[in-house]
C-alpha positions as CSV (number, residue, x, y, z in Angstrom):
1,X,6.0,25.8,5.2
2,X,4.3,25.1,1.4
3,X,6.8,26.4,0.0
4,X,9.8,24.6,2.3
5,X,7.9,21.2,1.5
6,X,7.9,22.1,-2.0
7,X,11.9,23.0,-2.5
8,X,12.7,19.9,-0.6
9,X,10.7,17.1,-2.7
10,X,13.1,14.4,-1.3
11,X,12.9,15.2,2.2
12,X,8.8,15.0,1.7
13,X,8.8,11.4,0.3
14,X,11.1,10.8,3.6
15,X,8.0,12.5,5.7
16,X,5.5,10.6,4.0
17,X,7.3,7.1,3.9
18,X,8.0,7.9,7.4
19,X,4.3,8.3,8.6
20,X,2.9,5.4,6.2
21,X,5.7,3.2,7.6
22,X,4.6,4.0,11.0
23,X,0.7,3.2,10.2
24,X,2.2,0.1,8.6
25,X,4.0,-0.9,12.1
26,X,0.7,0.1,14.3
27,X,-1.0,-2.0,11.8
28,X,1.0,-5.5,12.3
29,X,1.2,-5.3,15.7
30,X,-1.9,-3.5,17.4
31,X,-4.6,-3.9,14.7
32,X,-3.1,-7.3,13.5
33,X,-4.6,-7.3,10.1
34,X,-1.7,-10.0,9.2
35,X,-4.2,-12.6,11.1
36,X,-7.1,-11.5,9.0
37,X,-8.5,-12.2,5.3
38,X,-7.2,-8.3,4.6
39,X,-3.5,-9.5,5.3
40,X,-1.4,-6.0,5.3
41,X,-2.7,-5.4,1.6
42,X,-5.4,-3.1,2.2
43,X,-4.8,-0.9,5.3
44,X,-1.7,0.8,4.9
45,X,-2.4,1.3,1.2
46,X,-5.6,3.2,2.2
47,X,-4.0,5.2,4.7
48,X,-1.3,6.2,2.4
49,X,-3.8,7.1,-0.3
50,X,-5.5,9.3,2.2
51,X,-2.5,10.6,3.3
52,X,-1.3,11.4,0.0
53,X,-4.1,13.4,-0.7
54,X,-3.9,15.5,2.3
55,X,-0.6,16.5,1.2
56,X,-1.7,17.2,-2.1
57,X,-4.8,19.3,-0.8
58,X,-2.2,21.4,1.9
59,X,0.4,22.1,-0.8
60,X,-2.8,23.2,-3.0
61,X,-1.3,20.5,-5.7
62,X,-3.5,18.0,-7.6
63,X,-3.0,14.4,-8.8
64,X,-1.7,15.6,-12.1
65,X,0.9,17.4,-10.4
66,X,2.5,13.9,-9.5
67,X,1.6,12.4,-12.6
68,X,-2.2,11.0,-12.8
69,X,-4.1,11.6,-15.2
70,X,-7.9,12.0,-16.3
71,X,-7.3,9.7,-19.1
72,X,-7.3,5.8,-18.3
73,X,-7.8,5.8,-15.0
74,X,-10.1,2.7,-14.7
75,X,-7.6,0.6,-17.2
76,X,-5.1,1.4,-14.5
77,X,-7.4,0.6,-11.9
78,X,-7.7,-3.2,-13.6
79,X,-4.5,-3.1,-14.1
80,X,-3.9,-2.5,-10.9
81,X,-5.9,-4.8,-9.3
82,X,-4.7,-7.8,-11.4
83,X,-1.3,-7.2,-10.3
84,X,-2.0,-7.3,-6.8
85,X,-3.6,-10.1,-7.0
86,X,-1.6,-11.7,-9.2
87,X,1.1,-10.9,-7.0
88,X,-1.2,-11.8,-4.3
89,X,-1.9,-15.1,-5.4
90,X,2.2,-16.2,-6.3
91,X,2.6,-15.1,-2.4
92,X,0.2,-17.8,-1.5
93,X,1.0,-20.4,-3.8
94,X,5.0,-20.2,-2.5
95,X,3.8,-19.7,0.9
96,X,1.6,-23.1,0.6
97,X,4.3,-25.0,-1.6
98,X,7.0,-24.2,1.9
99,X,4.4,-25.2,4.3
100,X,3.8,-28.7,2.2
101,X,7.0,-29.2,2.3
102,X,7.7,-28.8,6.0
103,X,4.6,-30.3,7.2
104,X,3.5,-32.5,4.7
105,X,-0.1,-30.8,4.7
106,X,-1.3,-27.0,4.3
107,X,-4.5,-25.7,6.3
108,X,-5.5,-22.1,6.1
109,X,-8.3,-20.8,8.2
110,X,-9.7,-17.7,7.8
C-alpha cells in the first residue's frame, strides 16, 4: 500500500483533502466551533496537521520530504501567525462594516 500511495501523489492529496474536509463538516455542524471564540480557524487545522503527520509517519517519510525545513521554522511560525490573523482580522472588520450597514449597529458576544 506505501508504495501505491506513493506512485499516486495526486490521488493522496484527494484522500487527505477528503478526510480533513470531512472533519471540517463534523466540525460546523456537530461541534459548532463557528459559534465559539475558536471560529473554524483552529480545529480543522489541527486535525489536518495531525493527520498529515500520520501519513508522513505510515509512508516512513519526514517533513523535509514535502518541503519543511530545520532552518527558519519559528520565522515561519510568526509569519504564519500574522497572516492568520491578519487575515483574521480583515474577515472581521468586513464582516462588522456589512452588519453596520444593514442594522445600523454591530454587537458581537462571545
Amino acid at each position: 500500500m506505501e508504495k501505491r500511495i506513493k506512485e499516486c501523489p495526486i490521488l493522496s492529496c484527494i484522500i487527505l483533502f477528503c478526510i480533513c474536509g470531512t472533519a471540517r463538516l463534523i466540525e460546523y455542524f456537530v461541534i459548532r466551533t463557528d459559534e465559539t471564540v475558536l471560529s473554524e480557524n483552529v480545529l480543522h487545522k489541527v486535525f489536518g496537521i495531525a493527520v498529515l503527520a500520520v501519513v508522513l509517519c505510515l509512508l516512513h517519510s519526514s517533513w523535509r520530504d514535502i518541503g519543511f525545513g530545520k532552518s527558519g521554522v519559528a520565522s515561519d511560525i510568526v509569519k504564519g501567525l500574522l497572516l492568520g490573523g491578519g487575515c483574521f482580522l480583515i474577515a472581521y472588520l468586513v464582516e462588522g462594516m456589512i452588519l453596520y450597514h444593514i442594522n445600523g449597529t454591530v454587537s458581537y458576544s462571545f
